[in-house]
NUFINU-387570 format. One record per residue (C-alpha): residue number from 1; residue in three letters; x, y, z. Coordinates in steps of 0.02 Angstrom, whole numbers, plus 32768, in hexadecimal, padded with zeros to 4 digits. Layout:
R  miba  donu    px    py    pz
R   NUM   ALA     X     Y     Z
...
This chain:
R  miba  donu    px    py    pz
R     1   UNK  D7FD  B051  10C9
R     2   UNK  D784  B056  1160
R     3   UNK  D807  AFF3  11C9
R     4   UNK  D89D  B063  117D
R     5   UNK  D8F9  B0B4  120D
R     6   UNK  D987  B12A  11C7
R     7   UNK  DA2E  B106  1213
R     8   UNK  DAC4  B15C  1248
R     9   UNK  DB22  B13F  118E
R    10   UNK  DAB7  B128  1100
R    11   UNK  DAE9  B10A  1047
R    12   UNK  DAAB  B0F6  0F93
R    13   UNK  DAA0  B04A  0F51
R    14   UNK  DAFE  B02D  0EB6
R    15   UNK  DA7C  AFDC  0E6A
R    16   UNK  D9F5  B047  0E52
R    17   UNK  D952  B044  0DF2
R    18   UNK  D91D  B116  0DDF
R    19   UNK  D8A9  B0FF  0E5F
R    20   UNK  D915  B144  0ECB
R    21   UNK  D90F  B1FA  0E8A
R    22   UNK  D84E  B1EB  0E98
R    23   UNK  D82D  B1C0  0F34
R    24   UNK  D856  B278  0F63
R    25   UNK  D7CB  B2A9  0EFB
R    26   UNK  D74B  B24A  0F53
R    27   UNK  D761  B283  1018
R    28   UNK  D76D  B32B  1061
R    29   UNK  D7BC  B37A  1106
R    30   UNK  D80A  B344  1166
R    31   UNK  D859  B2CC  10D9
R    32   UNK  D867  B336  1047
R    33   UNK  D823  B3E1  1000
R    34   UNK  D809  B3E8  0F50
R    35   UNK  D7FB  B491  0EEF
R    36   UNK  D750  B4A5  0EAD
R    37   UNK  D784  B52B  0E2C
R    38   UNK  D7FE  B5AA  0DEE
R    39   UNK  D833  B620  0E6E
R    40   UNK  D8B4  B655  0ED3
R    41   UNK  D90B  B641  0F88
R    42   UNK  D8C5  B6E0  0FDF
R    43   UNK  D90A  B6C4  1077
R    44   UNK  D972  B633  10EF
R    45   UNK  D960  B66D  11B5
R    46   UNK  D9F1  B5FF  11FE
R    47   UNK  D9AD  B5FC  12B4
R    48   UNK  D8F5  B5E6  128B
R    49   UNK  D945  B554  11FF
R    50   UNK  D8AA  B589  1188
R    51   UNK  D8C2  B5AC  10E2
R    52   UNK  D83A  B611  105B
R    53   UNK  D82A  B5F8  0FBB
R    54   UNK  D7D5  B68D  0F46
R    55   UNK  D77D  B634  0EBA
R    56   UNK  D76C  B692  0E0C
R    57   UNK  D69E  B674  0E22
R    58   UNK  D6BE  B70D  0EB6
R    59   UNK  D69C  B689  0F44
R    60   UNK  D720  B64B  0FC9
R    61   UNK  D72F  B5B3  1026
R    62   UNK  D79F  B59D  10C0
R    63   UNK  D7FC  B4F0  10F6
R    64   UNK  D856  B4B7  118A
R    65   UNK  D908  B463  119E
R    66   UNK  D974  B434  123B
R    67   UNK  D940  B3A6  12A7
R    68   UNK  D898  B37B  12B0
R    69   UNK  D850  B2FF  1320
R    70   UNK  D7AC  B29B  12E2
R    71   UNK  D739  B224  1332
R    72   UNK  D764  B169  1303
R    73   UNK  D6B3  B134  133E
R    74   UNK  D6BC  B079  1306
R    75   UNK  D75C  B064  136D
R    76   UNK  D73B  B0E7  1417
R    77   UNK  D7D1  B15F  13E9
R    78   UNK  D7EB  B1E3  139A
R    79   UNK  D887  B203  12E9
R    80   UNK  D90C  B27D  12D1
R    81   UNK  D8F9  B2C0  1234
R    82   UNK  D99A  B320  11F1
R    83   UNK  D94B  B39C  1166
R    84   UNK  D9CD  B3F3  1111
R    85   UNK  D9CE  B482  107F
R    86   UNK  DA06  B448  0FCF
R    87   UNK  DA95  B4B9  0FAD
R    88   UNK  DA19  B547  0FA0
R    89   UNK  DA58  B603  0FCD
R    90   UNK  D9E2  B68C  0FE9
R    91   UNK  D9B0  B6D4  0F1B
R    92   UNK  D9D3  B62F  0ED3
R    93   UNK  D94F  B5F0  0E4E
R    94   UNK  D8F1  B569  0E63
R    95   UNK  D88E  B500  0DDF
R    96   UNK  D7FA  B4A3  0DDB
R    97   UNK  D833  B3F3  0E34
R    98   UNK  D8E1  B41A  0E7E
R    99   UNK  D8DE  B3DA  0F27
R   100   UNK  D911  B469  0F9C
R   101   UNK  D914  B419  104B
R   102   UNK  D928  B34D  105A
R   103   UNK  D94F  B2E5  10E8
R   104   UNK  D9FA  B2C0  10EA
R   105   UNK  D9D2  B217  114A
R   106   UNK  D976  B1DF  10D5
R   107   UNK  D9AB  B237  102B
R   108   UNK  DA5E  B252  0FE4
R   109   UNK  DA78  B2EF  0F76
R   110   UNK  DA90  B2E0  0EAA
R   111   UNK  DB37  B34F  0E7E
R   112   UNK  DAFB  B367  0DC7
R   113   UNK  DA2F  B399  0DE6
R   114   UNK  D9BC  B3DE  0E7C
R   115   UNK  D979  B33A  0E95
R   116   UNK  D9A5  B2A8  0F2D
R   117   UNK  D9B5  B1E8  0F1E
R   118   UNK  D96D  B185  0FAE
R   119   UNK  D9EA  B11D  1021
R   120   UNK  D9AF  B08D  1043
R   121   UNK  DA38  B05A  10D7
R   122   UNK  DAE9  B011  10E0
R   123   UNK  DB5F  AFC5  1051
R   124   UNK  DB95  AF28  109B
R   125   UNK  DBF6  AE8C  1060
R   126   UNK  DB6E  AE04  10B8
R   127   UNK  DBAF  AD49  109E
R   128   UNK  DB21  ACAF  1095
R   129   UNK  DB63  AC40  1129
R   130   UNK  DAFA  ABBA  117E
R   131   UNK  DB23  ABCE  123C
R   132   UNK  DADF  ABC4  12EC
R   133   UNK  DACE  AC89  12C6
R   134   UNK  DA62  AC94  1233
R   135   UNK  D9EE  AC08  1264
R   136   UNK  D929  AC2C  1243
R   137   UNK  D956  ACD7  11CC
R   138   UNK  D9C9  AD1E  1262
R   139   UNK  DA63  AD76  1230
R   140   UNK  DB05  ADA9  1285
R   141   UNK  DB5C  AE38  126C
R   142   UNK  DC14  AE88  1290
R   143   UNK  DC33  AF23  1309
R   144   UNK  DC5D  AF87  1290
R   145   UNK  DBBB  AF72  1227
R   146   UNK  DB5D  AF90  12B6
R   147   UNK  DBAC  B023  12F1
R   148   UNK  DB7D  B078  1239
R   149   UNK  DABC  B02F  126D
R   150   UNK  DA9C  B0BA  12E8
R   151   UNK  DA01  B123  12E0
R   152   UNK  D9B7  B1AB  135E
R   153   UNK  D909  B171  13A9
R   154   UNK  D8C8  B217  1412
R   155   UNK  D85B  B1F5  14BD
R   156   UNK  D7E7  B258  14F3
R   157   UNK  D7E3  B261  15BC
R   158   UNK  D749  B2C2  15FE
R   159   UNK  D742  B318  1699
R   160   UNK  D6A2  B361  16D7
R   161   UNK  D6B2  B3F0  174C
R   162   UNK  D632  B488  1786
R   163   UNK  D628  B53D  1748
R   164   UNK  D670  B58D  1805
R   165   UNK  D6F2  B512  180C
R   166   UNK  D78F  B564  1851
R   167   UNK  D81C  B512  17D5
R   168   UNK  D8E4  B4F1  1814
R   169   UNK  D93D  B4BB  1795
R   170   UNK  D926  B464  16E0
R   171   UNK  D98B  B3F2  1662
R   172   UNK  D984  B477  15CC
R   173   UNK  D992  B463  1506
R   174   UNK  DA52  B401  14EB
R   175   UNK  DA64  B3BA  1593
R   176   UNK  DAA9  B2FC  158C
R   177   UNK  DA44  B29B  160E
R   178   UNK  DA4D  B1ED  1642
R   179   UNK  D9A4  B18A  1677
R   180   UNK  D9AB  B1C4  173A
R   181   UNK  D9E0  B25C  171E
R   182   UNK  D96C  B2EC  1765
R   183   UNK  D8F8  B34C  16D3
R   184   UNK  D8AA  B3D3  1734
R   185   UNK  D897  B3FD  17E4
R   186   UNK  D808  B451  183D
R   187   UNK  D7AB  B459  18E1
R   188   UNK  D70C  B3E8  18DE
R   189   UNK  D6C0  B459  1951
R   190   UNK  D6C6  B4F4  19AB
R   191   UNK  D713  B4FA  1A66
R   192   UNK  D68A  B550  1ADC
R   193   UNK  D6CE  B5F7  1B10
R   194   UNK  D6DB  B5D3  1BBB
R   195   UNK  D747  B55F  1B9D
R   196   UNK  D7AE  B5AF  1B1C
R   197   UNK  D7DA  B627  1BA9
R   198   UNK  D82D  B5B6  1C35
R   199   UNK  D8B7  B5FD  1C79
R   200   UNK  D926  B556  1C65
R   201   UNK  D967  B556  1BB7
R   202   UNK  D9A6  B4A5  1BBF
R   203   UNK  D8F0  B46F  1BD9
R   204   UNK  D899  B4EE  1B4C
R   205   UNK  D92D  B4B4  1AC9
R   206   UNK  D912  B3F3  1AED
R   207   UNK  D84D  B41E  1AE2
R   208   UNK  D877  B45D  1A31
R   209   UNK  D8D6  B3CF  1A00
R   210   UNK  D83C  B35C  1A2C
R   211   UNK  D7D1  B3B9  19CC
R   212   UNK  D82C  B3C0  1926
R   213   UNK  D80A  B348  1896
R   214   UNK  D896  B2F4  1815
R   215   UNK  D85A  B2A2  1781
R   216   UNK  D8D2  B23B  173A
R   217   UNK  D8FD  B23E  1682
R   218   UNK  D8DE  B17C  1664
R   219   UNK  D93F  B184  15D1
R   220   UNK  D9E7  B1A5  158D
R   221   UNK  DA2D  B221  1519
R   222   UNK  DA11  B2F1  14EA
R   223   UNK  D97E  B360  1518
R   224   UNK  D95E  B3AC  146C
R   225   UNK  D8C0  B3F6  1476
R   226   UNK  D83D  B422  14F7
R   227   UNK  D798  B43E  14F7
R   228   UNK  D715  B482  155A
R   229   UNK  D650  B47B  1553
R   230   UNK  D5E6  B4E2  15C8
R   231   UNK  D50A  B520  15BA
R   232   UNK  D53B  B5B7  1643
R   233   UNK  D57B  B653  160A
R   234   UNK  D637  B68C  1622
R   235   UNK  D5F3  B70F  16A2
R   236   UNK  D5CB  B688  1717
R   237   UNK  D64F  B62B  172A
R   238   UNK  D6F9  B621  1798
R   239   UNK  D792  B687  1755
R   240   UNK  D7E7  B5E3  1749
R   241   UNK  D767  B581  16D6
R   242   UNK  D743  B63D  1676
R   243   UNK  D7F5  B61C  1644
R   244   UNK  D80C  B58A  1626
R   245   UNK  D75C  B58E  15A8
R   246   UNK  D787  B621  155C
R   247   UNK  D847  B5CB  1537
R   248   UNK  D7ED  B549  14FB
R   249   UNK  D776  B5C0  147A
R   250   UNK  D7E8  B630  1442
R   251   UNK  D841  B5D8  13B0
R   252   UNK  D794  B581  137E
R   253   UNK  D746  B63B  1375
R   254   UNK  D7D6  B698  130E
R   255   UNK  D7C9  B5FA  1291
R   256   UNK  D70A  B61C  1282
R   257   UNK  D738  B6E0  125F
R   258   UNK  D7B0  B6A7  11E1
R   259   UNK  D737  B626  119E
R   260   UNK  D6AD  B6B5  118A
R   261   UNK  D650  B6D3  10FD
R   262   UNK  D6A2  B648  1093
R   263   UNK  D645  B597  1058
R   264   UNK  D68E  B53E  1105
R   265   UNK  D664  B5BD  116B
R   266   UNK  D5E7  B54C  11B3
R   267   UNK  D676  B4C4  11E1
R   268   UNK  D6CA  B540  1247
R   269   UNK  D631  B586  12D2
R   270   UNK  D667  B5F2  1373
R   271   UNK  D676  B5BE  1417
R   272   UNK  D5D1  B5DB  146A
R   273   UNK  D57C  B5A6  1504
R   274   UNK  D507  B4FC  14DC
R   275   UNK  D468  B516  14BA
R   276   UNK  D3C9  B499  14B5
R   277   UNK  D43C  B40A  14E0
R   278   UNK  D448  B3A8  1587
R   279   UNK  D4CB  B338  1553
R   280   UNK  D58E  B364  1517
R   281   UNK  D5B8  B2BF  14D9
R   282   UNK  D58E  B242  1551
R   283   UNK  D59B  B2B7  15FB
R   284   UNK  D4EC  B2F5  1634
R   285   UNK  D50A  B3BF  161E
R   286   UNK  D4A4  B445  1682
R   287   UNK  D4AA  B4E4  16B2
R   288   UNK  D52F  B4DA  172F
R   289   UNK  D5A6  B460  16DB
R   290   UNK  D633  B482  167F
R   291   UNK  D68A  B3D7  160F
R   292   UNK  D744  B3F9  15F1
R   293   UNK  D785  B376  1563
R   294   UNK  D843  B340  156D
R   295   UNK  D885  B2FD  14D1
R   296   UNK  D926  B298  14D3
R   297   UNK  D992  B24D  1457
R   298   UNK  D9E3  B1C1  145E
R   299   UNK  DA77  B172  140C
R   300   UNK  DA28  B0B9  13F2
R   301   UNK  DA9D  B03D  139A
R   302   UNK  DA72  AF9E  133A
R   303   UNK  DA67  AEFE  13C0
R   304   UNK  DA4C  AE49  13DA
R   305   UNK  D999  AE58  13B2
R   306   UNK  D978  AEE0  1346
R   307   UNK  D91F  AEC7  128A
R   308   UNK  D982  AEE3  1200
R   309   UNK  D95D  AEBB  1144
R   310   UNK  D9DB  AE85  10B6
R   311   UNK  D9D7  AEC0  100C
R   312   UNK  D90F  AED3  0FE8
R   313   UNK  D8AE  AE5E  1047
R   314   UNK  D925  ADE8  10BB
R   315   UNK  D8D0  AE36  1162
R   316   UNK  D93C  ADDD  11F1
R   317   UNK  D967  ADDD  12B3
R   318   UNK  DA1E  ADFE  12CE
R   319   UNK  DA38  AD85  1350
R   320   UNK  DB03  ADAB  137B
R   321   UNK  DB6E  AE38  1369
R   322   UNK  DC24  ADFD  1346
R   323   UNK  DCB6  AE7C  13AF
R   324   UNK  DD2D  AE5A  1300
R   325   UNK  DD26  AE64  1246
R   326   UNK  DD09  ADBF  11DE
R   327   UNK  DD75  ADA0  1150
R   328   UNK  DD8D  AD31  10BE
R   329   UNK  DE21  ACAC  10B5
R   330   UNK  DEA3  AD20  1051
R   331   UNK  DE67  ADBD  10AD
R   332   UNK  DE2C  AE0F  101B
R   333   UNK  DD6C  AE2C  104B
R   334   UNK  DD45  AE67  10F3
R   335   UNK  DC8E  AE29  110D
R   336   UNK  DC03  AE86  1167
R   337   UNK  DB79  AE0B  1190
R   338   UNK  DB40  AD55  1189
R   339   UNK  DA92  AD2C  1137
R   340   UNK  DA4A  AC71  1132
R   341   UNK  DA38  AC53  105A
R   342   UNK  D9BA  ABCA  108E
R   343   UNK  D94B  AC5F  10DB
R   344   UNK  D950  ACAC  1015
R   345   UNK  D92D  AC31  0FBE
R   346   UNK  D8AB  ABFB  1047
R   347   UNK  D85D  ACAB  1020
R   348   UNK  D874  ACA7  0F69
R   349   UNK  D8F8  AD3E  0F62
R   350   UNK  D963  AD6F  0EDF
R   351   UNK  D984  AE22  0EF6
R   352   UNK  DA24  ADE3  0F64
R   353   UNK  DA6D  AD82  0EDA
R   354   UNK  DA45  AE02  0E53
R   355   UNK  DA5F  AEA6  0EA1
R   356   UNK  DB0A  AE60  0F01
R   357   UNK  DB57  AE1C  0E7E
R   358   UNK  DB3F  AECD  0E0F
R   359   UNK  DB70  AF21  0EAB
R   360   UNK  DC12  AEBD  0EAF
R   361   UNK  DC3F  AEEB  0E09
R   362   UNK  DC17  AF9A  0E12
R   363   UNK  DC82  AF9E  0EA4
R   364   UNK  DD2E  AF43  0E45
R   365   UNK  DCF7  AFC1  0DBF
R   366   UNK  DCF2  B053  0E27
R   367   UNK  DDB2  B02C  0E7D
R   368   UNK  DE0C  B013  0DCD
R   369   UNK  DDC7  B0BA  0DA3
R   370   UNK  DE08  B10A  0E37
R   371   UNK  DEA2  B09C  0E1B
R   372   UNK  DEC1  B0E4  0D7A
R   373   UNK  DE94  B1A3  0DBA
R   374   UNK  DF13  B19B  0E4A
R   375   UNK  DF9E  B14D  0DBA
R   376   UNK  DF70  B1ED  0D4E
C-alpha cells in the first residue's frame, strides 16, 4: 500500500475480507479522521474546510478536509488528497469510532454505519493471454481502462527571489498553466536612477524589459496552492512580495485561529517569519531572501510504462495501450486488460483465480437482481 497511488475512479472490490473497514482505523489525516469519543459537530467553517468536534470529556479536536497536498518523498512529488466530511451537519452526534472525515480517494462511504471501506482500484474483466504484450509480467491495457487510471501528482516549482524585489505579475491560485508558461515576473535588479530618468522612453522601456526575469512553470496543469517562506519581517519587504506573503499566510493563519485551543491545535501553527533555520527545504534562506513555492497539479494518465498491479500481488509494466475495446467471440464480455497466466503461476498466485472467479459470480448475481427490480 506504499506503492498505492489513488486514481481518478476508484471502487470496492466485491470480494472483500473486513479488512477493509479497518484500515480507516489505523491512519489519520489526511486519510481518515476517526472520532475518539462521544461528542458533537460544534462547528463546519466551509471556506477554512475545518471541521470541530466537542467531545463529551469537555475537550475539542479540530480536522481538516478539501485538498491537501503531501510530500511523496520516496517518489520526488507531492499527492492530492481529497478529504471529505461524512455526511456530518453542524449538532450531529458522533460516537466513539464513526469516521467523520475520510479520503474519498482512497475510502468509499458505508450507507448503513459511520464507517468507510478501503478501495483498492478498478473492477476490471482482465483475460490470461500469452502475447508479444504481456511478455516478462508486462500487461496491455485498453483506452478506456486507462483513461479511469488517472491520478493527480502535484509539483512543486521553487522560485527564489529577494525581500525589495519589485513584482509584475504572478500565475495565482486556479490558473491552468502549461510547462513554458510564465509563473511570476519581477525585476532582478534595480535600474540606477540616472538612468531611470532618460528622456527617451523607447530606450528606458527596452532597459526594463532586459532587466525582468520569467521563470517558467516546467510543468503542466493548475496552480493550487502557493507558498511563501521568508526570515525578514513583513515591514521590510516590497509591497509586491508583502502581498503576495501575506496572500500566501492568510488562510494558513485563520485555520490556526480556528484550530486554537483544541488537541490539533499544534497541526495547524501561524504563519511566522523563520526562525533559527538557514535552510527552507533545500534553498539556502537568509535574511534577505524570500522562497515562493508553486504547486501544480497535474492530470497524469496511465502510459506505456507505468506500474500497475492485478488483483493482490501481480505487480506489472503495462507495456501498450490499445485505442479500442477487446471483446470476446459472441460479444458478450468486453475485456479490460491482458495478464501473462505463466507470470502467476511463475509467482505462485492464486488470489486472481479465487477472487475473479467470486467476483464474476457476484457480478451475474448482482444483474438478475436488478433484472428482476426493473421487471417489478
Amino acid at each position: 500500500m506504499s506503492h498505492y497511488v489513488p486514481t481518478k475512479e476508484g471502487e470496492l472490490p466485491r470480494v472483500r475480507t473486513g479488512y477493509e473497514r479497518v484500515i480507516a482505523h489505523r491512519t489519520g489525516p489526511p486519510f481518515a479522521y476517526v472520532a475518539k469519543d462521544t461528542g458533537t459537530i460544534e462547528a463546519i467553517d466551509e471556506r477554512l474546510k475545518m471541521v470541530k468536534i466537542a467531545y463529551k470529556n469537555e475537550t475539542t479536536d479540530t480536522v481538516r478536509y478539501g485538498e491537501e497536498y503531501t510530500n511523496n518523498s520516496s517518489n520526488g512529488f507531492y499527492a492530492t488528497q481529497n478529504v471529505v466530511v461524512n455526511n456530518y451537519k453542524v449538532g450531529s452526534r458522533v460516537r466513539k469510532g464513526d469516521v467523520i472525515c475520510y479520503n474519498a480517494d482512497f475510502f468509499q462511504a458505508d450507507h448503513y454505519s459511520k464507517q468507510v471501506d478501503c478501495k483498492l482500484g478498478i473492477n476490471a474483466n482482465v483475460a490470461f493471454l500469452e502475447c508479444d504484450g504481456t511478455i516478462e509480467d508486462s500487461s496491455v491495457i485498453t483506452k478506456s481502462l486507462a483513461e479511469k487510471l488517472v491520478f493527480k501528482p502535484v509539483h512543486i516549482r521553487t522560485i527564489v527571489i529577494t525581500k525589495d524585489t519589485k513584482v509584475h505579475q504572478i500565475a495565482a491560485v486556479g490558473t491552468k498553466v502549461k510547462n513554458t508558461d510564465i509563473l511570476l515576473t519581477f525585476d532582478e535588479g534595480t535600474v540606477p536612477e540616472s538612468l531611470s530618468k532618460e528622456t527617451d522612453e523607447e530606450f528606458v522601456a527596452i532597459l526594463n524589459k532586459i532587466n525582468r526575469a520569467t521563470p517558467k512553470a516546467k510543468h503542466t496543469g493548475t496552480v493550487v496552492q502557493i507558498d511563501a517562506y521568508h526570515r525578514c519581517p513583513y515591514e521590510e519587504m516590497s509591497e509586491s512580495i508583502r502581498t503576495i506573503v501575506q496572500q500566501a499566510a492568510r488562510l494558513k493563519n485563520a485555520r490556526s485561529n480556528f484550530a486554537k485551543g483544541s488537541l490539533s491545535d499544534v497541526k495547524f501553527p501561524k504563519s511566522i517569519p523563520l526562525v533559527g533555520t538557514d535552510k527552507a527545504g533545500e534553498v539556502d534562506l537568509d535574511d534577505d531572501t524570500v522562497v515562493v513555492r508553486f504547486y501544480i497539479q497535474q492530470d497524469m494518465e496511465m502510459d506505456t510504462g507505468s506500474k500497475i498491479a492485478f488483483s493482490s500481488a501481480l505487480k506489472s509494466v503495462c507495456a501498450r495501450i490499445l485505442p479500442e475495446d477487446i471483446e470476446v467471440e459472441d460479444g458478450s464480455i468486453k475485456v479490460d486488460a491482458l495478464m501473462s497466466a505463466r507470470a502467476a503461476s511463475a509467482r505462485i498466485v492464486l488470489s486472481p483465480y479465487l477472487t475473479g472467479t467470486a467476483s464474476r459470480v457476484l457480478e451475474n448475481v448482482e444483474k438478475e437482481i436488478l433484472d428482476i427490480y426493473s421487471e417489478k
